[in-house]
VOGU-3710 file (C-alpha; in Angstrom, 3 decimals, decimal comma):
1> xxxxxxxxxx> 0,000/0,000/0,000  1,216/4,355/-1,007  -0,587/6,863/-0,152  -0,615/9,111/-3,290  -1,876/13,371/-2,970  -5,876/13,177/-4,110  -7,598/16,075/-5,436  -11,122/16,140/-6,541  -12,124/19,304/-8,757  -14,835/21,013/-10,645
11> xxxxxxxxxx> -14,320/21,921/-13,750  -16,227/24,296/-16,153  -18,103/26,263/-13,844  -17,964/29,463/-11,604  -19,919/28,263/-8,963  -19,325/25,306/-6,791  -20,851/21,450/-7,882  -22,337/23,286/-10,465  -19,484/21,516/-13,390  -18,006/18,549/-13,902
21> xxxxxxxxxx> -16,046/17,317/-11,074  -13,106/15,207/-11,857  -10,631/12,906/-9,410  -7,046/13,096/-9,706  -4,344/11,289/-8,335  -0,891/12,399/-8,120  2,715/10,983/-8,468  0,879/8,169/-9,728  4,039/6,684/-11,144  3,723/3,590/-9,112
31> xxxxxxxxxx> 0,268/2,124/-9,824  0,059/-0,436/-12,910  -3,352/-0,504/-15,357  -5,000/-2,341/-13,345  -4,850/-0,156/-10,194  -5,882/3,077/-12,157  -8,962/1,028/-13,528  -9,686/-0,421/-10,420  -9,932/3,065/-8,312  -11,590/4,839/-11,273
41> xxxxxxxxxx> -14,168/1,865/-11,524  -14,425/2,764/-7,642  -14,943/6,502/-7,652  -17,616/6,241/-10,195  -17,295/9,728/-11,815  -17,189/10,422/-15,456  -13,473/10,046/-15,358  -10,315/9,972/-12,703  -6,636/11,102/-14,614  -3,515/9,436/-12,961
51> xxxxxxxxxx> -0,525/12,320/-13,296  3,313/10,855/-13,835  6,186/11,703/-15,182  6,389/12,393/-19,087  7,887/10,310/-21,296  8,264/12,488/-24,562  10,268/15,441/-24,936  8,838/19,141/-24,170  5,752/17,480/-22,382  5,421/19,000/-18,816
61> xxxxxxxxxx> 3,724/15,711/-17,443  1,818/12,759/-18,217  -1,811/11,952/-17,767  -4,017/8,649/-18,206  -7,888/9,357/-18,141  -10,039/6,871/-17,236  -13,416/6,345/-16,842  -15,045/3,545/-14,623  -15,469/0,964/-17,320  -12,734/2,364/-20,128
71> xxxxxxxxxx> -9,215/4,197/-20,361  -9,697/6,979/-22,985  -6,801/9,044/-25,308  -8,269/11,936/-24,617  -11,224/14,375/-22,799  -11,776/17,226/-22,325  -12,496/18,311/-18,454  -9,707/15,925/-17,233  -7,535/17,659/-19,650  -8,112/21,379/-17,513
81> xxxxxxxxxx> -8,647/18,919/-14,241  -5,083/17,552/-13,758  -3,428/20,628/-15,290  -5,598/22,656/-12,717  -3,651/20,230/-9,488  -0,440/19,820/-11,404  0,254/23,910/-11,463  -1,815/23,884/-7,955  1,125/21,430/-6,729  3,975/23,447/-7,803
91> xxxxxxxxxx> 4,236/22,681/-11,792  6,273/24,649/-13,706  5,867/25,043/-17,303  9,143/24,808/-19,490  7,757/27,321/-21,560  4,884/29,843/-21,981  2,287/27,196/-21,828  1,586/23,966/-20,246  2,131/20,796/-22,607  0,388/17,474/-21,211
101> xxxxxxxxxx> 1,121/14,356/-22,541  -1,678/11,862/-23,202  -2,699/8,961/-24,977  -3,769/11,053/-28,117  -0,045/12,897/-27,998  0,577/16,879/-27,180  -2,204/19,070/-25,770  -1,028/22,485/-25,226  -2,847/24,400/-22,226  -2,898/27,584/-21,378
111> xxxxxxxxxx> -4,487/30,107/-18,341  -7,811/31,602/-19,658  -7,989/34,515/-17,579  -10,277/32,827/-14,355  -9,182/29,197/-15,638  -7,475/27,399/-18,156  -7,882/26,508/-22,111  -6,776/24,022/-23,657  -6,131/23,350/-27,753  -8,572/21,520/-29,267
121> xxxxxxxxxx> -6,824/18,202/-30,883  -7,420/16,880/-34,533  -10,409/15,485/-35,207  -9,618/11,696/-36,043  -12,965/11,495/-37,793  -15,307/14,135/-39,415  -17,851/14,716/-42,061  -21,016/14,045/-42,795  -23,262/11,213/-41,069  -24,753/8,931/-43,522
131> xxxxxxxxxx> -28,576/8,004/-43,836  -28,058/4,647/-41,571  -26,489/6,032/-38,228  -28,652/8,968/-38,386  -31,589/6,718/-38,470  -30,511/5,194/-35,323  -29,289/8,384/-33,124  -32,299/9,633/-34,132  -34,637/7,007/-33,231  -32,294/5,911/-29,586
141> xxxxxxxxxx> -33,206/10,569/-29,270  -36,877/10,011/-29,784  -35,908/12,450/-32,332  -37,781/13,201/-35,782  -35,229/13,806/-38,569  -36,702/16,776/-40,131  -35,950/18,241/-36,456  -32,009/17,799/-37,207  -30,607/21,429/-38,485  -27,053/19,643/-39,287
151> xxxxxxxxxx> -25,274/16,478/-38,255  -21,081/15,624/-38,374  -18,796/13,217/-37,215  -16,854/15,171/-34,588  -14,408/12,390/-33,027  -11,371/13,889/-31,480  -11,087/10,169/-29,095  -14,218/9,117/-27,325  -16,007/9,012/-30,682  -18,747/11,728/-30,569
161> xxxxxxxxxx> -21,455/12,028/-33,590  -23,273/15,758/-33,462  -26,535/16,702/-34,435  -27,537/20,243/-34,840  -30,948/21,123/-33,683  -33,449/24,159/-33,841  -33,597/25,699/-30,650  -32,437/25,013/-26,495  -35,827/24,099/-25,340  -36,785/21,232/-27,896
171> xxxxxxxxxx> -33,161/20,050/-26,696  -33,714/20,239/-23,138  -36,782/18,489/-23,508  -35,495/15,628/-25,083  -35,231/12,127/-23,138  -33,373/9,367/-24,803  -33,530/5,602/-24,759  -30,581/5,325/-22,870  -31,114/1,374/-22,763  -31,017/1,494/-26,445
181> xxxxxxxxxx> -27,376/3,621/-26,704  -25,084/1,066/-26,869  -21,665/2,240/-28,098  -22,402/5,551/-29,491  -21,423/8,656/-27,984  -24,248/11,447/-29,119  -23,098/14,946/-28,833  -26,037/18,111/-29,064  -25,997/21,366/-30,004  -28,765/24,077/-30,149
191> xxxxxxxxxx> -28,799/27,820/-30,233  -29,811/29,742/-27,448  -32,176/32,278/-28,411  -30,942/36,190/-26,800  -35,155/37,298/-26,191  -36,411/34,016/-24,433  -33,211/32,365/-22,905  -30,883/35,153/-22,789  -26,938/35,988/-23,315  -25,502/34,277/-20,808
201> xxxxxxxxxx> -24,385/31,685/-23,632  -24,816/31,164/-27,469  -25,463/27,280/-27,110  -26,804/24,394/-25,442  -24,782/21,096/-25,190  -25,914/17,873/-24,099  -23,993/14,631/-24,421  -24,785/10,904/-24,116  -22,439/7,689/-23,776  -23,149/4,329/-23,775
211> xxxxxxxxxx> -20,578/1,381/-24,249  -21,064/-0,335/-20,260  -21,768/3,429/-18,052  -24,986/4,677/-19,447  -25,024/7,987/-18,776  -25,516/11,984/-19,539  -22,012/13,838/-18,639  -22,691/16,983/-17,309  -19,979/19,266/-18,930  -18,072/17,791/-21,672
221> xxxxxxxxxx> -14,754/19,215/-23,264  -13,641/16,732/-25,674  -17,465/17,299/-27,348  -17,239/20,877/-27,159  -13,961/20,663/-29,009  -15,614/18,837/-31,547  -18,350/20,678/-32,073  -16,271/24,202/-32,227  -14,221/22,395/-34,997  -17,249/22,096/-36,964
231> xxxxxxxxxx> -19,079/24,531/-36,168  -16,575/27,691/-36,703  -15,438/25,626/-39,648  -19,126/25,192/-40,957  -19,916/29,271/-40,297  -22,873/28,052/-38,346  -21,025/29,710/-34,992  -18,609/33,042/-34,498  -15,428/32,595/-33,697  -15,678/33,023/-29,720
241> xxxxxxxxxx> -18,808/31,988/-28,158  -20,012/30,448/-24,856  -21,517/26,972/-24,370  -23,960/25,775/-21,250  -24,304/22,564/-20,032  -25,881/20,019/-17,620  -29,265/22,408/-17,277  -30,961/18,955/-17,174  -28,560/17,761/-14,166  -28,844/20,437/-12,195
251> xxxxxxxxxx> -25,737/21,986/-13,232  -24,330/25,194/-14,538  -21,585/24,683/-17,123  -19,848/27,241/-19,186  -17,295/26,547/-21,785  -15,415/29,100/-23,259  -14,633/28,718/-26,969  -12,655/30,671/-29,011  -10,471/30,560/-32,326  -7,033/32,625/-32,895
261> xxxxxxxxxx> -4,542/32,065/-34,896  -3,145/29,026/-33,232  -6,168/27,188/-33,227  -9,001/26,831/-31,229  -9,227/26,976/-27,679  -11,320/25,472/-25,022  -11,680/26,714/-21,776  -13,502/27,048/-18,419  -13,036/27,950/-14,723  -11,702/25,309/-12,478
271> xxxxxxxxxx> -11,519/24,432/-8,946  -10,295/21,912/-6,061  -13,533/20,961/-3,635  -11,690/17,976/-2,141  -7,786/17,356/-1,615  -6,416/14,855/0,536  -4,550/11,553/0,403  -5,551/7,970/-1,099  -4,043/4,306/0,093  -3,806/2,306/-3,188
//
C-alpha cells in the first residue's frame, strides 16, 4: 500500500458542484493498469486522470484518463482537471504554456484569464453522417429527422457524432432511450435564443455515452472541441462563443470557446472541492 496526494475538482463552472467534477491522483508513477482502472471503476465519476512523469520530450507531465469501465486518449475536463492540481502542486511550465502528454499525444494548455484553455486536438474522424447512423441516433433521441438542423462526425477520441438542432428548449426536452445507446457517444448542439433564454451563452450542449456506463455527462470538453471544430469551420457559430451545459442535471456549465490564430481553444473555470490523500 502508497498513499498518493488526491484532489477532486470542478471543472467548467464558476460556482461550486455546479461543473463537472473530476478525481485526480498524483505521483501516480507507481500504480500499474489495473490499479488506475480499479480506483476509477471505484470513484464512479465520469473520469479519474492518474498524473506521472512524461515520457516524450517538451511534455510538462503525463496523464491517463479513465473512466469507470474504459481508459480513454483523450477528454476534455480531465484535460483542464489535472493541469488545474499539477500547477496547484507546484508545476512549472518549461515554456509559456503547459504541454500534457496523453494517450492522443501533445495538448497544449494555457491560463484563460479565471481558468485554463486548452487546444482543441485533430479530429480523427469528421464529415457528414450517412442516412443509416442517423436513423438510429435519431430514433435511440426520440428524435424526428426533419428536427435535425445539421449532423457531423466530430471524433477527437471518445467518438462523438453531433446533431444540430433548432432551438435550447426542444433540446432540453429531449429524453433518450438510454437502454437502447449502446456504443455511441451522441453529442447536441442548439442555439440559445438572446429574447427568451438570454446571453448568458450562445449554445446548449448535451452529451450521451453508452458502451457499459450509461449515462448523460454533465460538462463535456472533448465534445465541445468537436463541435467548435465544426461549427466555426461550418460558419454556423462566431469565432468566440459560450456553451452551457448540464441544465438537465442540475448543473451550470460554461465553456469558453474561441479561435485565434493558433487554433481553437477550449476553456472554463476550475476548482479543487476535495484534496487529501488515497491508500492504493
Amino acid at each position: 500500500m502508497t498513499t498518493y496526494a488526491f484532489h477532486q475538482v470542478d471543472v467548467f463552472a464558476a460556482a461550486p458542484l455546479k461543473g463537472n467534477p473530476l478525481a485526480v491522483v498524483a505521483g501516480a508513477d507507481g500504480l500499474d493498469d489495473a490499479q488506475m482502472a480499479a480506483f476509477a471503476n471505484w470513484m464512479n465519476l465520469s473520469e479519474t486522470t492518474f498524473l506521472l512523469k512524461p515520457t516524450v520530450p517538451g511534455a510538462d507531465y503525463r496523464v491517463r484518463i479513465f473512466t469507470p469501465e474504459e481508459e480513454l486518449s483523450f477528454a476534455g475536463h480531465p484535460t483542464l482537471g489535472s493541469c488545474h492540481v499539477w500547477l496547484a502542486m507546484g508545476g512549472v511550465p518549461q515554456g509559456r504554456d503547459v504541454v500534457q502528454e496523453c494517450g492522443a499525444g501533445l495538448v497544449t494548455v494555457r491560463r484563460d484569464g479565471d481558468g485554463l484553455a486548452f487546444a482543441a486536438p485533430p479530429l480523427r474522424r469528421a464529415g457528414p453522417v450517412d442516412a443509416s447512423d442517423l436513423e438510429a441516433v435519431t430514433r435511440i433521441l426520440g428524435l424526428s429527422k426533419d428536427r435535425v438542423v445539421a449532423a457531423n462526425w466530430v471524433d477527437n477520441g471518445p467518438g462523438w457524432l453531433a446533431l444540430m438542432l433548432r432551438d435550447r428548449a426542444e433540446l432540453l426536452a429531449l429524453r433518450p432511450d438510454t437502454q437502447a445507446l449502446g456504443d455511441w457517444r451522441i453529442g447536441l448542439v442548439a442555439p440559445w435564443d438572446a429574447v427568451r433564454d438570454g446571453d448568458a451563452a450562445q449554445f446548449e450542449v448535451r452529451a450521451f455515452t453508452g458502451g457499459g456506463a450509461v449515462f448523460e455527462d454533465p460538462v463535456t470538453g472533448s465534445l465541445n472541441a468537436g463541435l467548435a471544430k465544426w461549427l466555426i469551420g461550418a460558419g454556423l457559430a462566431p469565432h468566440a462563443y459560450i456553451a452551457s451545459q448540464g441544465a438537465v442535471l442540475g448543473r451550470k456549465g460554461r465553456v469558453r470557446v474561441a479561435r485565434d490564430e493558433a487554433g481553437i481553444w477550449i476553456g472554463g473555470e476550475t476548482a479543487t472541492r476535495i484534496s487529501g490523500q488515497v491508500v492504493l
